[in-house]
N, C-alpha and C positions, 0 to 999 in steps of 0.2 A: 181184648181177650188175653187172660193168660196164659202164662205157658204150664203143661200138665206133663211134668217127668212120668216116664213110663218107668213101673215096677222093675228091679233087680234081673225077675224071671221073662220080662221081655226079650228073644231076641231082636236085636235089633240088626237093621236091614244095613248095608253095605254104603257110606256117603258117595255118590257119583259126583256132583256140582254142589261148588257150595262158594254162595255169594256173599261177602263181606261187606258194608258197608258200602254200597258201592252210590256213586252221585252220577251224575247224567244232564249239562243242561245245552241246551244251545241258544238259549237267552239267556243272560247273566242276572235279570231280573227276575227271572220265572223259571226254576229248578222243574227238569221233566222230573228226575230218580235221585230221591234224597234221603240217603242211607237205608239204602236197601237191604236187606240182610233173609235168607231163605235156602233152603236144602232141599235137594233133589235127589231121591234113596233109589238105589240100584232097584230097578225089576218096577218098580211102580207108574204110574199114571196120573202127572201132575195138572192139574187147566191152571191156567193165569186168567182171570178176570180182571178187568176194570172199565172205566169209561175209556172212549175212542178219545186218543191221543194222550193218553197216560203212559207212555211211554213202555208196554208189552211186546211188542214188535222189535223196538231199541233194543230190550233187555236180551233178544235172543239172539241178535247179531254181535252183543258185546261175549256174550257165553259161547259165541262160536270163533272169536277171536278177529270178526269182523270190524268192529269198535272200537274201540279204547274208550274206557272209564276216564270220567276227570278226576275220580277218585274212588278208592276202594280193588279192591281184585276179584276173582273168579281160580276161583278151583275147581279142576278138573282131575277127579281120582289122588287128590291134594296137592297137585303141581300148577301154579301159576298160570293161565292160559297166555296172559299178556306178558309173559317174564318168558316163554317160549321159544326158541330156535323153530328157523322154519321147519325143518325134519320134523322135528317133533309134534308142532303144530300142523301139518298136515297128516301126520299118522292119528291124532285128534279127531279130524276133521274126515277122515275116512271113518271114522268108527260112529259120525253122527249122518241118519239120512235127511236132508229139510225139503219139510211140502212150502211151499211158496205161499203167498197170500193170494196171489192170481197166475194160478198154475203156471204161469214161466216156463211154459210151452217152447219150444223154438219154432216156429209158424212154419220157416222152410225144410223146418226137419220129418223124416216121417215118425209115427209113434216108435218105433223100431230102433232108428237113430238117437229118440231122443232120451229112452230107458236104458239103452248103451252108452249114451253117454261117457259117463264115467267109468265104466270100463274101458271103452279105446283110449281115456286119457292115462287113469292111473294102472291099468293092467295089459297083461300080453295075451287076452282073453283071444282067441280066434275069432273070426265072423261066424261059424255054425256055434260056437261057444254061447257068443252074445247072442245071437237070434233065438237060442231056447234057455237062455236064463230071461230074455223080454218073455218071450210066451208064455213062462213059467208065474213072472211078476204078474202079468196081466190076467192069468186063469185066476193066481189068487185072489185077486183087487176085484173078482167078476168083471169081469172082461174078456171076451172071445180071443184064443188066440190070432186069428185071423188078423185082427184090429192090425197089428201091428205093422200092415202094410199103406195104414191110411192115413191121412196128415191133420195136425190139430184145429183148422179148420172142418173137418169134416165129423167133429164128436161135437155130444151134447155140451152143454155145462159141467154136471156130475162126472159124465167119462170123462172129461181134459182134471179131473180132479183126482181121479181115481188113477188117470197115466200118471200124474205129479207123483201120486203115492207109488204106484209099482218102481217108478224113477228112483223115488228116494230108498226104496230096498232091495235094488237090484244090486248094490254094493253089499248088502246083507249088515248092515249095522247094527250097531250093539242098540244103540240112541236114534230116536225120532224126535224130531220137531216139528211141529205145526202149525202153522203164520194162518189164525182165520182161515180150517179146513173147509168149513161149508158157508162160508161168504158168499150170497147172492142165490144160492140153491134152494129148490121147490124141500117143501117139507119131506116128500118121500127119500130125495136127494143124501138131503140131511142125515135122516135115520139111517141109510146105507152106509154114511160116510163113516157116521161114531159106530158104529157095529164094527166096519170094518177096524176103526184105532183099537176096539176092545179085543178085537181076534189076532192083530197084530202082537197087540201086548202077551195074549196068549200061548200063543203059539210059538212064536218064533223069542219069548222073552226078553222082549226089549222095551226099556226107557223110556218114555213118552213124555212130551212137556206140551202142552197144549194152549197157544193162544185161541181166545175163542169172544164171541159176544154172546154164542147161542147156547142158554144153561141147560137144555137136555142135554145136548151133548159134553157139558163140563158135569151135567148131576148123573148122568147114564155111562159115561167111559172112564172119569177121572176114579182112583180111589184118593186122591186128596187133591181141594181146592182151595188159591191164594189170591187174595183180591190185592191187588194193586190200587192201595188210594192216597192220596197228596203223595207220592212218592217214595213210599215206606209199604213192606209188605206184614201189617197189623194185625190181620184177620187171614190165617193160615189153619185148615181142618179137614174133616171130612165131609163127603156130601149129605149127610144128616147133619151135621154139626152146623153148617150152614146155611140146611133150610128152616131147622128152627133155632136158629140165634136172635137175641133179643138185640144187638149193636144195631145202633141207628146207619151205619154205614153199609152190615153187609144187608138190613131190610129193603132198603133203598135202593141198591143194588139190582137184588133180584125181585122184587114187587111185582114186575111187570108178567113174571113166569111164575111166582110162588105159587098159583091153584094147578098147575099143571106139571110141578115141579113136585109137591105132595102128594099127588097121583102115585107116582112110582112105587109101587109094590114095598121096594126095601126101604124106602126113607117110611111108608105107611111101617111098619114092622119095627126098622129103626126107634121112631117116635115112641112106640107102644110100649117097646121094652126095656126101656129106661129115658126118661125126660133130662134126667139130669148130664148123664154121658153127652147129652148134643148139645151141652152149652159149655165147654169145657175143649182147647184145640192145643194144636200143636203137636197133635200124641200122631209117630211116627206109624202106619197101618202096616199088618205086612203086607210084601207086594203081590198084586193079585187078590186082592180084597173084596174086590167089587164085581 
């Protein structure tokens, strides 16, 4: 796919992260991330696609300054993440919330404690403070305030996914991440999980980067999606752009979802009002697009 410069009269959207070249292997023989290179624009909602063990899950620990690249960098708002002082780099990392790939609960914590969290570490929050900033996360995520007194043993699947979430914005971040939000959840699950990313992104106008396998929720929350394949990010667009792209990669990809992926109301509408627009990527969307 190539790249399609946007018109003069584009505004364009603010760079948040911007990945350079970046390599990744822990076999010397077999490169996970082999010049990686992709842009993450203030206010929008990115999904990361690819197959399991392509290394997506990597790419988010190295952007949170958890990794080190064997080569290449990471910009954060155009300053270095791995060229960072710790100050700095934790003032970073408050400004991003991360849902876990398996909500990373703390088993002996109560929900209460565990959406506090990071308030008792990095703030002088009071305990009445943190107790109605948890009640607060948890009303939004739908979740009864009540919950907050019970422990992650004692929620569904979906609820321990949904504390992960009130958890990751109870610091109120600029930035979300999402490590596989609806891994392992009933369909209904599912649907609640990406509604809630879209209302997040809404509302409260924050960054979303989305690992995911599940493509309604990369074709219904993202407004742009980048498939991750031999270790290069090649195929970068929107969610019509790549349900109907002719590339043997990104068809292959999504085959398995494509009749229930063209269902969707705006990829239907998308398709109809211009064929040519959805084979044509890279073009930056404004954020809130979708």
């Amino acid at each position: 796919m190539g790249q399609t410069r946007p018109s003069s009269t584009m505004q364009m959207p603010a760079t948040l992260f911007e990945l350079r070249g970046l390599c990744k292997s822990f076999d010397p023989q077999v490169p996970l991330i082999a010049d990686a290179n992709l842009t993450v624009y203030e206010g929008e909602t990115l999904a990361l696609i690819g197959e399991s063990g392509s290394g997506k899950s990597v790419l988010l620990k190295i952007m949170m300054g958890l990794m080190e690249p064997d080569e290449g960098e990471v910009l954060f708002r155009g300053k270095n993440v791995h060229m960072m002082d710790q100050p700095a780099l934790d003032d970073m990392r408050r400004q991003v919330g991360y849902v876990f790939q398996n909500d990373a609960l703390f088993d002996s914590m109560s929900v209460l404690d565990n959406i506090g969290y990071g308030m008792r570490e990095h703030t002088k929050a009071s305990d009445e403070d943190i107790l109605e900033r948890a009640q607060d996360c948890l009303e939004f995520v739908g979740l009864e305030r009540w919950r907050v007194k019970l422990y992650p043993a004692e929620l569904s699947g979906g609820q321990r996914k949904r504390v992960g979430v009130a958890r990751a914005i109870a610091m109120r971040p600029k930035v979300l991440m999402y490590d596989e939000p609806t891994q392992g959840l009933d369909p209904q699950s599912i649907t609640r999980i990406a509604n809630l990313i879209i209302r997040l992104q809404k509302e409260l106008n924050a960054t979303s980067v989305i690992v995911t396998h599940d493509m309604r929720t990369a074709f219904t929350a993202a407004d742009r999606i980048a498939l991750l394949h031999e270790g290069r990010f090649e195929y970068v667009g929107s969610p019509a752009q790549f349900a109907y792209h002719d590339a043997e990669p990104v068809k292959e990809f999504i085959a398995d979802a494509l009749e229930e992926i063209q269902e969707l109301p705006f990829l239907q509408a998308a398709h109809q009002a211009s064929r040519e627009d959805v084979t044509q990527t890279q073009i930056p969307p404004s954020p809130g697009a979708v």
